[in-house]
Residue, then its C-alpha position, 0 to 999 in steps of 0.5 A: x542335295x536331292x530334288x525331293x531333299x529341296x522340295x521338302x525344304x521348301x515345304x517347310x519354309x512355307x508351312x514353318x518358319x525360317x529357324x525352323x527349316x535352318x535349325x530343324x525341330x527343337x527336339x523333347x526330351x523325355x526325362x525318367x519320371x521319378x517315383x518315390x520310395x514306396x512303389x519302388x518297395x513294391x516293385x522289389x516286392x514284387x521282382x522276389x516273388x515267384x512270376x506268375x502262372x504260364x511265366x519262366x521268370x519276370x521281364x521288365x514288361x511283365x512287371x510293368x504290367x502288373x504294377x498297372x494291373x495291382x494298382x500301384x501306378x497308373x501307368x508306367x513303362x518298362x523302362x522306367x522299371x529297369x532304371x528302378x531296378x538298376x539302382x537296386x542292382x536287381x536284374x530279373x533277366x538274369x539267372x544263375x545258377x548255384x550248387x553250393x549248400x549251406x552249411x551242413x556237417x554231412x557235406x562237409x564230412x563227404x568233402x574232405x573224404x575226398x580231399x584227403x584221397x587226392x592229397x596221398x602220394x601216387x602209388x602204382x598198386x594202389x591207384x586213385x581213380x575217378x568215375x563218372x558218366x555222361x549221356x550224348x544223343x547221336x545225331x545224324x545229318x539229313x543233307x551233307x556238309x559242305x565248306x564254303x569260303x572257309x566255313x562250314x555250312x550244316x543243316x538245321x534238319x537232323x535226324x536222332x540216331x539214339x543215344x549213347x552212355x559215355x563212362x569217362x574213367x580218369x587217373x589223376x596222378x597217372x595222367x591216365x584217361x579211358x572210356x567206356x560206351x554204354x547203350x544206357x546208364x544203370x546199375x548193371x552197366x556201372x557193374x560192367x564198368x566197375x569190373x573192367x577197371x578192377x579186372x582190365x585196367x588195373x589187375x595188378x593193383x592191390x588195391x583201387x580207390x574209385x571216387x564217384x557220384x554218390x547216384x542210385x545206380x552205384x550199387x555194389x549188389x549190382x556186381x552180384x547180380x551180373x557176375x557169378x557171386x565169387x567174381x564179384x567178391x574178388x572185384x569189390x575185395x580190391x576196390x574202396x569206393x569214396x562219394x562225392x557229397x550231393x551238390x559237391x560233383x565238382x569234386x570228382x576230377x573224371x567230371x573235369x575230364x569230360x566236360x574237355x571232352x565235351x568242348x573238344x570231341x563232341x560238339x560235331x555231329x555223330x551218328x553213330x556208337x562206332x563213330x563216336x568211339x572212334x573219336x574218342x579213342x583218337x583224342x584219348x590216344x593224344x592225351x595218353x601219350x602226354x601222360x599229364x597229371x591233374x594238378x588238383x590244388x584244392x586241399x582240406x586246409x583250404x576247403x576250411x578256409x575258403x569254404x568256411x561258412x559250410x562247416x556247421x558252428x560247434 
């Protein structure tokens, strides 16, 4: 015990008494002030409208504030307004996010088109391939990186080096991934794409089934205005070309593809197109030589099981 420990004691022995000094302060407990059911209406009303003005989403302390301010309450404290919103099981701070529709025959109808091309038998000539595309900014470093006691120190400053179109083309039952580097993602690089599948990637196939994103720029009048008229036909002659339906992406299995190559490849640093490709063309060459196919599981049946509710009541 400390001297001015002792002299703190003593102090309290004289100004309080003595139980107070042995037992210290009975302590106030604060209990949750209950509200009844009708301010907590207008709470729940108020979390499902829309936040106001200069606001992203509700906080606990916006909405306390504006119960005062609306008149509902004298006073009350943000706390109080989270138990309130605990026992509703709402919770303003937290967001997620969906891309299932509703039901609609039209999502349901491109659904299953997709479904059924995963589902045919692999066949050499006539491959099923999946499409999609995905911008990464090249980032380079201000100051070096450098490893200290096992971790890696990198700077908050960086520099834009611009940014570069990845086109990530994926075999599902070939076990086959590529990618091709463009400066930016329009029709004419998507018709760029397009022939080096038919033409370099599969000239012997009699037939390629391409799955992508149902997007502006896949236009197959692209093709014309990129290559001469009969290249472009004999291009588009080989290749049937299956949407995914709006608010359905994760049924392009290339979209898979690159979100491992986001986690895997691109969370470093790179600053230029070169580097890039040559990171990607390392983790491709790995992941070629396995030659693993996607094991997509998801078929119509199940998609009229599982998915029921977006298939529209006949």
């Amino acid at each position: 015990m400390t001297i001015r420990t002792i002299e703190g004691l003593r102090k309290r022995f004289v100004e309080e008494r003595f139980s107070t000094v042995l037992h210290g302060k009975k302590r106030t407990v604060f209990k949750e002030k209950i509200f009844d059911g009708r301010l907590e209406a207008q709470l729940i009303a108020l979390r499902c409208s829309d936040p106001p003005q200069g606001h992203s989403a509700w906080t606990l302390q916006l909405l306390a504030g504006h119960l005062v301010r609306l008149g509902y309450v004298e006073h009350i404290c943000y706390e109080s307004v989270r138990q309130i919103l605990k026992r509703n099981e709402l919770k303003p701070w937290r967001v997620k996010e969906w891309i299932i529709p509703g039901a609609s025959a039209e999502f349901v109808c491109a659904m299953e088109e997709v479904l059924d091309v995963y589902e045919r038998p692999y066949d050499e000539s006539h491959p099923v391939v999946c499409l999609d595309e995905s911008p990464d900014q090249l980032i380079g470093e201000t100051r070096r990186a450098f490893m200290n006691e096992g971790v890696k120190h990198v700077d908050y400053e960086y520099r834009r080096a611009g940014v570069a179109d990845i086109f990530m083309i994926a075999e599902p039952k070939g076990g086959r991934r590529f990618v091709q580097l463009k400066d930016t993602h329009d029709s004419h690089q998507w018709a760029s794409v397009v022939a080096h599948i038919a033409e370099r990637l599969y000239p012997k196939a009699t037939r390629i089934t391409l799955v992508q994103d149902n997007l502006t720029a896949h236009r197959k009048a692209a093709l014309y205005e990129v290559f001469e008229p009969q290249r472009a036909r004999n291009i588009l002659k080989r290749i049937e070309f299956v949407h995914t339906p709006k608010h359905g992406p994760w049924l392009n299995m290339a979209e898979i593809e690159l979100s491992v190559l986001s986690r895997v490849v691109l969370k470093q640093r790179m600053e230029s197109k070169a580097q890039l490709e040559q990171q990607i063309r390392t983790y491709l060459k790995e992941k070629n030589n396995k030659a693993k196919p996607v094991n997509w599981q998801f078929t119509t049946k199940d998609a009229r099981t599982k998915l029921k509710k977006l298939y529209p009541k006949v």
